[in-house]
C-alpha positions in Angstrom: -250.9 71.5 35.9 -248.3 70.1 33.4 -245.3 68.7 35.5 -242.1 67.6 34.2 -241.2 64.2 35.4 -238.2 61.9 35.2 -238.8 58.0 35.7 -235.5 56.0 36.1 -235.6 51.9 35.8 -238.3 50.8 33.4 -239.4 47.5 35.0 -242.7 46.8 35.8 -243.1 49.4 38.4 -241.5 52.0 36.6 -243.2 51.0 33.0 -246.4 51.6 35.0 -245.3 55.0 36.5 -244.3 56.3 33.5 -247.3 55.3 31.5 -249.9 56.7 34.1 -247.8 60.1 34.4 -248.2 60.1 30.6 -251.5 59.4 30.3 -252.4 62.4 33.2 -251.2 64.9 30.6 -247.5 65.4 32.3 -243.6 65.9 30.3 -242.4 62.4 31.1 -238.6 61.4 30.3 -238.1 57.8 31.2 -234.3 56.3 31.6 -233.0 52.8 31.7 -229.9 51.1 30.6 -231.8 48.2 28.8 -232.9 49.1 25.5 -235.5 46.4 24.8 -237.5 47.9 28.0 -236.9 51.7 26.6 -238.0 50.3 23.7 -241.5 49.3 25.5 -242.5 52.6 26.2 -241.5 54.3 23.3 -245.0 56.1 22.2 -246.1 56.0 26.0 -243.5 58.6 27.1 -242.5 62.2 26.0 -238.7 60.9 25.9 -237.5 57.7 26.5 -234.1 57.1 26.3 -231.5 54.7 27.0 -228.9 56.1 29.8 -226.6 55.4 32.4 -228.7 56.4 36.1 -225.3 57.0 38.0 -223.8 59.0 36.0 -224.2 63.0 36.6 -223.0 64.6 33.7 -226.1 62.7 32.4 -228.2 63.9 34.1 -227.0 67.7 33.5 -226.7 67.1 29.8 -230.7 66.0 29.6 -231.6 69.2 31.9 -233.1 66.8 34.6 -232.0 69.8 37.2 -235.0 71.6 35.9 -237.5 68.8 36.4 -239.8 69.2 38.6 -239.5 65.7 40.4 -237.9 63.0 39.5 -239.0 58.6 40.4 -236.1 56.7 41.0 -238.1 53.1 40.5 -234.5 50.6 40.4 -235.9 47.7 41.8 -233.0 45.2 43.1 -230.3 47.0 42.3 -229.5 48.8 45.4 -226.4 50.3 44.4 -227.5 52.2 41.2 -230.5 52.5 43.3 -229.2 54.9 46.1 -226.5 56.4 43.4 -229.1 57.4 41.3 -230.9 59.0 44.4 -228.0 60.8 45.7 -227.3 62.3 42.5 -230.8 63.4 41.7 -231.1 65.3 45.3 -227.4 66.3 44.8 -228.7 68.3 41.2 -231.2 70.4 42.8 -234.6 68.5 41.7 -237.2 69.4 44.4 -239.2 66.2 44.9 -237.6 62.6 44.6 -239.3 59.3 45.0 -237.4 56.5 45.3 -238.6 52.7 45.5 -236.9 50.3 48.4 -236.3 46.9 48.0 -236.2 45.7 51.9 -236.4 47.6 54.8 -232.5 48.4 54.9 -232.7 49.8 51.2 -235.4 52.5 52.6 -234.0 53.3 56.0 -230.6 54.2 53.3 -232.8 56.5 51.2 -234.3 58.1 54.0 -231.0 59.1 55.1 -229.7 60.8 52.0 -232.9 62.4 52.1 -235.3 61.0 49.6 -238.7 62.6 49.8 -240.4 59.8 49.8 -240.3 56.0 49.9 -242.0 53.5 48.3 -242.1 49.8 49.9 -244.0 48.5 46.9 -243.7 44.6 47.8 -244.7 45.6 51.2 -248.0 47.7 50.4 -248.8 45.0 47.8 -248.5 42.5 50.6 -250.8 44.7 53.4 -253.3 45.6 50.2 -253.8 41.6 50.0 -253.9 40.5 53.2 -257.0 42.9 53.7 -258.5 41.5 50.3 -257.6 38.0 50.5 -261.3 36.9 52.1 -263.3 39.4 51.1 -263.9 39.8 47.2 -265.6 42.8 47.8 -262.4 45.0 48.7 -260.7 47.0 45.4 -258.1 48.8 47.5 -256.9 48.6 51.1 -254.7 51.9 52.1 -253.0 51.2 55.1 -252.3 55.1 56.7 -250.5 53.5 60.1 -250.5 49.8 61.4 -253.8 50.0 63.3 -255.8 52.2 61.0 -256.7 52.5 57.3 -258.7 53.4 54.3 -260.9 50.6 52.5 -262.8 50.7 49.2 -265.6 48.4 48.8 -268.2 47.0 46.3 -271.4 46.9 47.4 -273.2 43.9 47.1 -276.3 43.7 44.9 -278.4 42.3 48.2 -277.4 46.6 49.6 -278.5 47.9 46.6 -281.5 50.0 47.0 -280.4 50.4 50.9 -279.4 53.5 52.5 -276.6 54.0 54.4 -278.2 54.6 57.8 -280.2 50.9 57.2 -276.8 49.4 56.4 -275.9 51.0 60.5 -273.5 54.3 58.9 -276.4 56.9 60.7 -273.6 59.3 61.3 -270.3 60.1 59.1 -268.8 58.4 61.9 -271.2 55.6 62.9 -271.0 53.8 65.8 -268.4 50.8 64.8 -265.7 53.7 64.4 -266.4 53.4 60.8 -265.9 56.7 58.6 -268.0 56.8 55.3 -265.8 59.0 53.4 -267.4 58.9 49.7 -269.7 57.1 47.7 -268.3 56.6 44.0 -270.8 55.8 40.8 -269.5 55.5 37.9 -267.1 58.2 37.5 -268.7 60.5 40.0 -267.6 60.6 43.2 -269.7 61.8 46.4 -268.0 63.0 49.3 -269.5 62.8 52.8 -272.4 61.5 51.0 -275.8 61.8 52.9 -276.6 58.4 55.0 -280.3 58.7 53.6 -279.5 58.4 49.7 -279.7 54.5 48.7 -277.0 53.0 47.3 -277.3 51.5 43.6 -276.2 48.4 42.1 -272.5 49.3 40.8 -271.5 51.5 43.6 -268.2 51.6 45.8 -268.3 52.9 49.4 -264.9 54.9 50.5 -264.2 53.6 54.3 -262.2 54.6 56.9 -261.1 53.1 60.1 -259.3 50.9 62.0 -258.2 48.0 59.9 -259.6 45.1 62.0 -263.3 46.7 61.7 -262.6 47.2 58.3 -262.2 43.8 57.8 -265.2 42.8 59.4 -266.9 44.4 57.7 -270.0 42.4 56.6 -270.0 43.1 52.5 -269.6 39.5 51.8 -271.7 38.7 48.6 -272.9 35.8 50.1 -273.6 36.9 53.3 -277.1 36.6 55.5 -276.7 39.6 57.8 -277.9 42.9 57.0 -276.2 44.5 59.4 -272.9 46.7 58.4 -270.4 44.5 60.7 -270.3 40.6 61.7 -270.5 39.1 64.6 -267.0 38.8 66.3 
């Protein structure tokens, strides 16, 4: 359903925000005080507009009370940052999401009761460390410290395999390994069965705690056909 959306701070976080909320069919007004960077997404939003963030008669004037969420994506700029915030949630607009620069920035939104917090450095920074040694890994989505969801390329020496041969007998083999989907192409398979065989192309949706995810033997170049390495 068609949701109306306002983006504020047009970096590259926000730029990207506002372009995939645009391209998913939603109203999108994007704000920034810089008019070269309003200028980048003109064509890419429904409204783009240069605008002062902290100022509320702004906000009223360009109906953002009626919105139905609003992404508050100032990156350094604390103070406009939590301004911005306070004034969104002070206006009525049910859902705001606000990016943190460090730990103190988010622990301040939380309090003024942002609805959610992004720690974008910090995900970025969890996402590579889980990638770094293991080409193989797209996306690493870390749900608490311990545990977390992995998606994975499978290697052309698995293609052809099952996922029972590869050890997955169960939808929650015996490594503690969850085999939440199988995606090809642009079809997605959930709780796919552990007897289909995996093609050349596919990605394997994992879940689990993140050290067994990263054990996880998918290594290209790897000799064992076994679903985990030796520790």
């Amino acid at each position: 359903m068609k949701q109306q959306v306002a983006v504020i701070g047009l970096g590259r976080f926000g730029t990207n925000v506002v372009r995939s909320l645009y391209n998913l069919g939603h109203d999108v007004l994007a704000i920034d005080n810089r008019e070269d960077r309003v200028q980048s997404v003109m064509g890419q939003a429904t409204y783009a507009l240069t605008a002062d963030a902290t100022n509320e008669a702004v906000f009223r004037e360009l109906g953002i009370p009626d919105y139905d969420a609003a992404v508050v994506a100032i990156g350094s700029d604390i103070v406009p940052s939590i301004m911005a915030s306070v004034l969104l949630k002070d206006i009525g607009v049910p859902y705001v999401v606000s990016r943190a620069y460090n730990e103190l920035h988010g622990n301040t939104l939380e309090r003024i009761g942002v609805d959610k917090v992004i720690h974008a450095e910090a995900e970025m920074g969890v996402r590579l460390a889980h990638s770094l040694f293991n080409p193989n890994v797209q996306e690493y989505l870390e749900l608490t410290p311990n545990f977390g969801i992995s998606t994975m390329k499978v290697p052309s020496r698995f293609v052809n395999m099952s996922l029972k041969e590869l050890g997955f007998s169960s939808p929650r083999d015996r490594y503690g390994l969850a085999v939440l989907a199988v995606r090809r192409g642009k079809e997605v398979t959930l709780n796919p069965d552990t007897d289909d065989r995996l093609r050349d192309g596919d990605w394997v949706v994992l879940a689990g705690r993140g050290e067994l995810l990263d054990r996880l033997d998918f290594a290209p170049d790897g000799t064992n056909h076994t679903s985990l390495t030796k520790s």
